[in-house]
C-alpha positions as CSV (number, residue, x, y, z in Angstrom):
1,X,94.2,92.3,106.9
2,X,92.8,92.6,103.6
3,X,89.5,91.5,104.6
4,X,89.3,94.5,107.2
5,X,90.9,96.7,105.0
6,X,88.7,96.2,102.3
7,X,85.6,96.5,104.8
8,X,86.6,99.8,106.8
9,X,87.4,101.2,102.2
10,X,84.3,100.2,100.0
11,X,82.2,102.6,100.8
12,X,84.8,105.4,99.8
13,X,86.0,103.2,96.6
14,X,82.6,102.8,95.6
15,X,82.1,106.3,95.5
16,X,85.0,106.8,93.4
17,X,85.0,103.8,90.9
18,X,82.0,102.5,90.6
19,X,83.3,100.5,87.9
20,X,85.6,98.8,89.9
21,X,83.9,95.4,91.4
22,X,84.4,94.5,95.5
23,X,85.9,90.9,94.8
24,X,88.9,92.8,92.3
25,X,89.2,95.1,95.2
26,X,90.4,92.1,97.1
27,X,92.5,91.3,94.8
28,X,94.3,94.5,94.1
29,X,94.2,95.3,98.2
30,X,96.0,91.7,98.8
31,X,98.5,92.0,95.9
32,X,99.8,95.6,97.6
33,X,99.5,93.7,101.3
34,X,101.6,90.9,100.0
35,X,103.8,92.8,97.8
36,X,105.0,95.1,101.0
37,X,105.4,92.4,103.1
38,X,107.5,90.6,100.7
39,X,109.6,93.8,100.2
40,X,109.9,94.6,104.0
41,X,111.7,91.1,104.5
42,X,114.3,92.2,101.9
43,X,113.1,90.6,98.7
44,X,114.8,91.9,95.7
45,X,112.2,94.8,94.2
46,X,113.7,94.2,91.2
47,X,112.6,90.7,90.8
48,X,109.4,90.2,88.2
49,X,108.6,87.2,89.9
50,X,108.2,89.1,93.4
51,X,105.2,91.3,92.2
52,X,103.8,87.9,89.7
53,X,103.7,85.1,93.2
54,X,102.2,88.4,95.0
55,X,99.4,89.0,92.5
56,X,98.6,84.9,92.2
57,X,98.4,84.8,95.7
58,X,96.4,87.9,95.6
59,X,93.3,86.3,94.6
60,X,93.7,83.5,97.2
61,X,93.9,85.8,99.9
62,X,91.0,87.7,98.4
63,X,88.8,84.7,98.2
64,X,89.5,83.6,102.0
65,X,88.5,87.6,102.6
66,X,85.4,86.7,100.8
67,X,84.4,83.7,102.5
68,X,85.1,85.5,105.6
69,X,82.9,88.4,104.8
70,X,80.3,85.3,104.0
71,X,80.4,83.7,107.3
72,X,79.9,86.7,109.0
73,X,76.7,87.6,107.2
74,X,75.3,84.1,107.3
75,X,77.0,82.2,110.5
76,X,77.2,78.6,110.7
77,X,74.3,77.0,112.6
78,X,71.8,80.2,111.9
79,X,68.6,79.8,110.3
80,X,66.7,82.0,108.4
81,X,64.0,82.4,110.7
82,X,66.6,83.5,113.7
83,X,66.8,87.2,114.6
84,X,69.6,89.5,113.8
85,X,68.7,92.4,115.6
């Protein structure tokens, strides 16, 4: 989810903060994705440690989103010399 999310909103987020880097994107796009989901099951909103195990796994989630985004610029088993059109 975050991966495609994240995708499909660059190009607007760019636009309006430059300053703001793709990879902490990620990160802030997972921690909202996790954050809901843990809410939606019924944790406790109250709970500190609710929005603190969201963000830490928040930059997990972005990395896989990275690598993702990786493989599907470079596939495994493609050379340099094969053609992408």
């Amino acid at each position: 989810m975050t991966f495609l999310i994240v995708q499909y909103t660059k190009g607007l987020v760019d636009r309006v903060a430059r300053w703001l880097p793709t990879d902490l994107y990620a990160v802030v796009v997972s921690w909202l994705i996790l954050t809901a989901a843990q809410l939606a099951i019924g944790a406790d909103a109250g709970d500190w440690r609710v929005y603190l195990l969201a963000l830490a796994n928040g930059f997990i989630v972005a990395a896989a989103a990275g690598q993702m985004q990786n493989k599907a610029l470079n596939p495994p088993g493609a050379t340099k010399g094969d053609d992408k059109a």
